[in-house]
Each structure stands twice: as C-alpha cells, then as structure tokens.
N, C-alpha and C positions, 0 to 999 in steps of 0.2 A: 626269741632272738638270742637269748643269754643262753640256752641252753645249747643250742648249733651252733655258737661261734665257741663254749669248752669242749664241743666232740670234737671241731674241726680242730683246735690245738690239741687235745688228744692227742687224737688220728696222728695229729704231723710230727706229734712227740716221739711217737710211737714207731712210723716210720722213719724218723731222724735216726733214734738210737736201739734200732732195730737192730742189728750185728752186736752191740755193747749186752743185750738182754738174753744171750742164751749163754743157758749152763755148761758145767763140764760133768754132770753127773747123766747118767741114761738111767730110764724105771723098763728095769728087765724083767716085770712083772704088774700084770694087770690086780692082783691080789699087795703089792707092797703098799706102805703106807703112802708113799711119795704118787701113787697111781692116785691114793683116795681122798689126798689132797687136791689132784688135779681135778678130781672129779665134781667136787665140791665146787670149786672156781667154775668148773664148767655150768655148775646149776644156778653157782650166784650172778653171772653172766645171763642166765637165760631169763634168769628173775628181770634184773637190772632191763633189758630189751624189752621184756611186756610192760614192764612200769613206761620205759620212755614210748614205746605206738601207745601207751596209753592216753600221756600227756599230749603226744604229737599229733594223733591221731583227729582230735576237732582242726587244727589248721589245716591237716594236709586237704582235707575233705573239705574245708574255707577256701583252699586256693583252687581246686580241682574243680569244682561242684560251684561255688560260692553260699555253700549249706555248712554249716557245721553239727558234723554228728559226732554222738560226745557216746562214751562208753562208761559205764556205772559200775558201782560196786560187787553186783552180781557177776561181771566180767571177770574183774578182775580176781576173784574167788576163785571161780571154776577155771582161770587159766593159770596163778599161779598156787593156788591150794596144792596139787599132787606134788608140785618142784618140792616145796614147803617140806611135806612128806616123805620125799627121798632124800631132800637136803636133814631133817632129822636121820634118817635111817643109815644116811653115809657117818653124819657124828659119831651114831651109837655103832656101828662096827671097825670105827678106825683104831680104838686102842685095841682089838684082836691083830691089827696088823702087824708087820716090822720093816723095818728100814731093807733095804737094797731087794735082793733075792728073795723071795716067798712064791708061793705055788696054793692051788687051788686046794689040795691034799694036807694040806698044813691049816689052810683059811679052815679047812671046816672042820676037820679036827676039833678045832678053837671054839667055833662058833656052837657046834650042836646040841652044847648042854642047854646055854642061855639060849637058844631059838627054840627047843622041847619046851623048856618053863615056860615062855612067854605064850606061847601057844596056849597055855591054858587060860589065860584071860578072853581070845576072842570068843572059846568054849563057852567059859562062865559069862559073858555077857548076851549069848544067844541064847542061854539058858535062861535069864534073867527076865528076859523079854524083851531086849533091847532088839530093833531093826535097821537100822540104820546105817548103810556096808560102808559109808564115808568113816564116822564116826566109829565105828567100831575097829576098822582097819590103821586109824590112824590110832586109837587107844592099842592095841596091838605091836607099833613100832614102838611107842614109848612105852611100853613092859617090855620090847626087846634090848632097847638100850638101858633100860634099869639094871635086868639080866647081866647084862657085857659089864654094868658096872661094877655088881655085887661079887660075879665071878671074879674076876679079874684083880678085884680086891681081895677074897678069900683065897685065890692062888697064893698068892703075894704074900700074905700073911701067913699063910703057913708052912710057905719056903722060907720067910725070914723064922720062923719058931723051929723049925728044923734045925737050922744051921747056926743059931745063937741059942737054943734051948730056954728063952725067955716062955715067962707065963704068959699069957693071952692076951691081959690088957696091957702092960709093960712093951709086950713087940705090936702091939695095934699104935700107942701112943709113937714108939720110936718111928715105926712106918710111916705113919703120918708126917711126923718131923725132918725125918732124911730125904721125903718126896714131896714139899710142900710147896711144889710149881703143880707138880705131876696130879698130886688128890685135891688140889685148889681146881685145875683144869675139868677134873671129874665131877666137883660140885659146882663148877658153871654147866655142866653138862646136866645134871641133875636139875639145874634149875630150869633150866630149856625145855626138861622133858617137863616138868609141873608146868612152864608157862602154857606148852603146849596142851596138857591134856585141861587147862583150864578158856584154850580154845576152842575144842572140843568141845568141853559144853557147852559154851556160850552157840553153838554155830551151830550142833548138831541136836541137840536135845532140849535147846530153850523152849520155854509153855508161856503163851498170853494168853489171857482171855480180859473182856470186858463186859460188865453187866451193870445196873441200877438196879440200887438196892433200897429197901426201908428198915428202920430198926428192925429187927432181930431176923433179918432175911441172912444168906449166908451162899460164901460163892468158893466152889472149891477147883484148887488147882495143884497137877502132881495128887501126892499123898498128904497134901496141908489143905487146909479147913479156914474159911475168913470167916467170923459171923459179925455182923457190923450192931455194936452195943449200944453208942449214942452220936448224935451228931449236934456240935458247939459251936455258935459263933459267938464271939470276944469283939467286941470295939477297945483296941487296945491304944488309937489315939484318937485325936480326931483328925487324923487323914490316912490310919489306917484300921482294916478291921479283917480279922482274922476266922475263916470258915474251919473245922476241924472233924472228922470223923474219927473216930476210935472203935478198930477193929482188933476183936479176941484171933490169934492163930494158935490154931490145935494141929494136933499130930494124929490121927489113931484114937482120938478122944482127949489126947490128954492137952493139957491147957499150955501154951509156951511163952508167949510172950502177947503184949499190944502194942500195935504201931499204930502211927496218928498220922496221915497224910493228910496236908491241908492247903488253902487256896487264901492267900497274902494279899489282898484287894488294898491297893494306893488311892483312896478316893478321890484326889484333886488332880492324881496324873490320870486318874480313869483307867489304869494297868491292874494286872494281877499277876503276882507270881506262883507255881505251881512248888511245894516241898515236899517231898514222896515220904513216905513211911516205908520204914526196913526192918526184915527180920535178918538176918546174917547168921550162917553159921558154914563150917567149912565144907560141908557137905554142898551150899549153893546159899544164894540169897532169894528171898522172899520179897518183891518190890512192889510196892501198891506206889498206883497216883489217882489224884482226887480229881477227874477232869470235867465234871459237872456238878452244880448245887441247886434241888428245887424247894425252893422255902416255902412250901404251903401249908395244908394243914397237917398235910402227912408227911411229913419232908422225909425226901431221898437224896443219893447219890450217884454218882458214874463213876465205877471206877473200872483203870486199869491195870491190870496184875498182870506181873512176870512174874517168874521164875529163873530163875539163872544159875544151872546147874553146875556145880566144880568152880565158877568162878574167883572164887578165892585161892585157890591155887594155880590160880595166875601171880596173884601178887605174893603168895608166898615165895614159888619160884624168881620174880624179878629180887627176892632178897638175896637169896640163897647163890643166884648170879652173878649180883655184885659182891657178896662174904665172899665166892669163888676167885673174883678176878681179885679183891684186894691180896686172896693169900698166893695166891700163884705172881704175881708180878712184887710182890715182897722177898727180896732174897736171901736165902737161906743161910745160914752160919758157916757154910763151905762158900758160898759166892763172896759173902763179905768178906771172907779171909784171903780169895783170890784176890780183890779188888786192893787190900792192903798190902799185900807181898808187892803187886801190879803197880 
C-alpha cells in the first residue's frame, strides 16, 4: 500500500511540474556524453521496474487469482544480471566521451586501443579452461573499463609532461592534484569494476561439495586439499560444549594453513550454533562448515566446503569506492578559493 500511494505522488509530481523539467540544451549525438548519461538513467529505470513487478508481483496474482506467486532470486539474476552488465559497460566508456557534439568516427578512434587489450583477457581465460560465457563476458567488460581507465590516464599524463616538461612522478602527483573530483570519480569507477568482477566469482565460478569424513580421510575442492587431522570436543561449561574438527589445507602438496569449523551445543536451551572455519586469501576463500558430528568409536564428520572465488575483491573494491567518493566530493584548492572570492 505504501509503495503505490509514493508512485501515485510520483506520477502526479511528475505530471504537475512536467513543463518546469525540460532542458535548454539538445544531445546532437548518440555518441556525446550527455547521450550516455541518458542511457544509464535509462538502464537504472529499467532495473528499478523489475525490482518493483518483482515486489508487486505476489499481490497482483493475490487480487487476480486469489494465489500468491512469488518470484525468487533466480529471477531476479537472470532478469536483471545483463542491465547490471551494460550499466557497467556504459561507466567504463563514458570518460572516452565529450560533452555537446561527438560522432561515431571520433568514439572509436578513442576507444580501440582499450577494447584490443581487454580483448585479451576473454582469450586468456578460454585458454585457461574457464567455460562459462556469463562469467567470462562479464570479466571482459571490467578489463574494458580498466583499459578506458588506464588509457585515458596515460593520455593525460603525458600531455601534462609535454607541456610542463615535469618528470614523470612530479606531473603524475600534480595530475592527480589539479583533477582530484575527476581521478577520485575514476577510483569509484575502479572500485565498481573490483566489486564487480568479485561478483563474478561468487555467481559464476563458486565450487560446494559435501562429504563425511574420518580422521585422516581428505576432501578436495578447486585446486585446495582438506585432510581432516583430529576431531575435539571441550565442555567448556556446564551449559555449553564445544564439538571442533581441525582440518590441514594444502595447495599442490604444500601445507597452508588449518581451520577449525565447529558446532557450539547450548545444553539447557537444547540449540547449537554452527562457526565455519576460513582459509582467506585474495585470490578467493576456502569456507568449511561442520554440519554433522558422529561420536562413535570411529568418529566422523559432515562437512560442507565452499569455495568462493575473487571474493575479496569485492570488499576491496567497496573500499576503494568509498576512498573514491570521499576525494572527488572534497574540494579542490581552486574550489575553495572560488567559494572565498564568492
């Protein structure tokens, strides 16, 4: 109810001060920036309409039917995943654009060095062994917007070394400095793409498996090795007691780390909480959980292992996102000096 009575003030906002909302500027060009702004709008619109039939979608089918069918997260994947995709791909080629006037013959000019490079990552990842035309196609736009970044910075930088004859880190440092809305906008961009490609794995390339084990049995997933060494239980009160497995993960033979994933039993609430063991490294996380204990003479376990590839470069991107907005909305020592003259 709350959410159809803010569309319906929307809506009437919208057509109220419908005449007050249009520009005085025209996009004389489907290639200008001002085009790839609108395009953007257009995709975060189209986003915004599957999320609301998604919401809406169990009542209308309630009033219609008197059934409510509900749509799940699979849905919503596969319908807005691809927007997701080009709303990346529109970010990473809007700083090739320019305001007013632009032409197709100019766009790719610009664009062809950075779209040849990137191109070789969906090569090397075919090559690799990788299958997967989701995941690969979507690692391919964030190498293209890496591209558009890196170029467009080494433009830049050695048009300013040209024209000031500074040394290399002296006009990197200044560049930075005199654009620091402009290369902050580019490291939220940067972090977009890492959140992104730590989407990517999470969605495209994650590995479960589950098995029960006995000491010195051993369960492999990816190119990582679990061998389960000993299994502990602790009465660590008297209304709780602690179940514990400790498993060696190996690489290739070689030894890296042990996690302990274990089962937290509350004796008097008769509950148990589950605590997963982690190997973490940037490359992806290694996640065990302890989801059965058989205490016999042989005692085993049930575990289940993920994998979770690139994940951490999701969170390094959400840092790198926010470092972006704080130095782009911090203003520059020419803004501040306006704002005093002002």
């Amino acid at each position: 109810m709350l959410i159809s009575l803010a569309l319906l003030v929307s809506i009437g906002l919208l057509i109220w001060r419908w005449n007050q909302l249009g520009g005085q500027g025209e996009m004389r060009s489907v290639f200008s920036r001002e085009s790839f702004f609108l395009f953007n709008n257009i995709v975060f619109f189209c986003i915004f309409l599957i999320c609301l039939t998604g919401v809406l979608f169990p009542l209308l089918t309630g009033v219609i039917s008197g059934r409510q069918v509900t749509v799940g997260a699979q849905w919503y994947k596969a319908t807005t995943g691809p927007l997701f995709a080009l709303l990346l791909a529109l970010m990473g080629v809007v700083p090739l654009s320019v305001w007013g006037v632009s032409n197709g013959r100019l766009f790719g000019k610009r664009i062809w060095q950075p779209l040849a490079v990137s191109l070789l990552v969906p090569v090397l990842l075919v090559i690799s062994g990788l299958r997967s035309l989701g995941g690969i196609l979507t690692l391919w736009i964030c190498a293209l917007v890496l591209c558009v970044l890196v170029f467009d910075f080494v433009i830049t930088f050695r048009a300013r070394q040209r024209n000031t004859r500074e040394g290399a880190l002296r006009a990197a440092v200044n560049l930075l400095k005199k654009n620091s809305r402009r290369y902050g906008g580019y490291l939220v961009h940067l972090g977009v793409v890492l959140m992104a490609v730590g989407v990517v794995g999470i969605e495209f390339f994650q590995l479960t498996t589950q098995q029960t084990l006995n000491v010195g049995d051993k369960i492999s997933i990816g190119n990582y090795t679990l061998t389960l060494r000993n299994i502990q239980t602790d009465k660590e009160s008297a209304t709780l007691q602690s179940t514990s497995a400790a498993l060696l993960v190996s690489q290739q033979g070689r030894s890296l780390a042990v996690v302990r994933p274990r089962i937290d039993g509350y004796l008097k609430a008769g509950q148990s909480v589950t605590v997963p063991g982690l190997y973490s490294t940037l490359a992806g996380d290694v996640y065990v959980v302890l989801t059965e204990w058989q205490p016999d003479n042989d005692p085993a376990v049930t575990l289940k292992v993920f994998y979770n590839p690139l994940i951490n470069w999701f969170w390094l991107g959400a840092i790198l996102l926010a470092l972006g907005g704080l130095i782009a909305f911090h203003p520059g020592k020419r803004t501040a000096k306006v704002r005093q003259n002002g």
